[in-house]
C-alpha positions in Angstrom: 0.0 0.0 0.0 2.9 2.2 0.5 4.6 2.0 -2.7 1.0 2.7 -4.6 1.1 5.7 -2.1 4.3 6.5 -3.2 3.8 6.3 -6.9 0.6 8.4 -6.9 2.5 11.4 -5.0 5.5 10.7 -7.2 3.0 10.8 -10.8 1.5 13.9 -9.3 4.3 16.4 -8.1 6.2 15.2 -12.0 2.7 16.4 -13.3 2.3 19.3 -11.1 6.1 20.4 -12.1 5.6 19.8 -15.5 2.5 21.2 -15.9 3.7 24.1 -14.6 5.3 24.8 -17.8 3.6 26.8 -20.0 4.2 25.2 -23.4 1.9 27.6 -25.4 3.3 31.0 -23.5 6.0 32.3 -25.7 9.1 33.0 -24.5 10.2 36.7 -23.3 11.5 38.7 -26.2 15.1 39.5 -25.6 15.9 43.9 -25.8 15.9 45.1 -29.1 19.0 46.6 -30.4 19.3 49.6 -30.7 21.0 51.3 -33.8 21.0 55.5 -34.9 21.3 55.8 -38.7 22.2 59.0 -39.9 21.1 59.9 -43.9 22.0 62.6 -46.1 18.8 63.7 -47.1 15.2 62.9 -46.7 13.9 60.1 -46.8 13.3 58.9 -50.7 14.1 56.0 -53.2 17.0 55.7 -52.3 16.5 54.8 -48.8 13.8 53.3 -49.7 14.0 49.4 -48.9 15.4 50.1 -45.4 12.9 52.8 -44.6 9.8 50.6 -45.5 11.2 47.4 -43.7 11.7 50.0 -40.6 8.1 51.0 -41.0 6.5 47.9 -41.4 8.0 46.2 -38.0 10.3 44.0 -39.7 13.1 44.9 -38.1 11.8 45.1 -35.0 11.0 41.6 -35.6 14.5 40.6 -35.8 15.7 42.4 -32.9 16.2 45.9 -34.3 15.4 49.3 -33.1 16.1 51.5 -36.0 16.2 55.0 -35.5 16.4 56.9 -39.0 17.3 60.5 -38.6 18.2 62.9 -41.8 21.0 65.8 -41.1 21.8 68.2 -43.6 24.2 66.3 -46.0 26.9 63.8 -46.4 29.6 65.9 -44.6 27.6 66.6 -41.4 27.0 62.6 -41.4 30.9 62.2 -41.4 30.6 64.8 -38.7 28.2 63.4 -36.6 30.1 59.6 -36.9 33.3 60.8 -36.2 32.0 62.7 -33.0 30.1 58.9 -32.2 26.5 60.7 -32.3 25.5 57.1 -34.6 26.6 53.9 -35.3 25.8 54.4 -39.0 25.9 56.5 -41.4 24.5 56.5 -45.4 27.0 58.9 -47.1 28.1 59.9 -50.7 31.3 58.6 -52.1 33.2 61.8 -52.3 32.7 62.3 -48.5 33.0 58.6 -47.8 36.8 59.3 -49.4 37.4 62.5 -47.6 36.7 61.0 -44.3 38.7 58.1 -44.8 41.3 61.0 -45.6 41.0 62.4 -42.4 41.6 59.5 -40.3 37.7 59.0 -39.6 
């Protein structure tokens, strides 16, 4: 009588532990990361695959926080990377070549 004691407390703490176990919850999102892009100019065709994928959640889907912000031209992108205001930056080629000229 014991053991049939035993194996009924035993079957139901496993079921109470394991049922405890949300299988259908999903799991906690991890932090998005987060990432300032600096462009040249407004917002047009050119940006224009990134912009609508930020728009549309698909990055945020992957773990992305996109922050798009437009300053006024290549050179103040340069500007604002070299001073560490972004972690990327959508330049032109002559001021992608002048920056690597000046050590940035």
């Amino acid at each position: 009588m014991k053991r049939i004691a035993l194996a009924v407390f035993v079957t139901v703490a496993l079921t109470w532990a394991f049922g405890a176990v949300d299988p259908t919850r999903p799991a906690a999102a991890p932090p998005l990361k987060k990432f300032r892009v600096l462009l040249p100019f407004r917002i047009g065709i050119t940006f224009f695959p990134i912009s609508v994928a930020n728009e549309l959640g698909y990055l945020k889907d992957e773990g992305i926080d996109l922050d798009l912000q437009v300053v006024n031209g290549s050179s103040a992108v340069v500007q604002q990377l070299a001073a560490g205001n972004a972690q990327i930056g959508v330049i032109l080629a002559p001021n992608t070549l002048l920056g690597f000229s000046e050590g940035v």
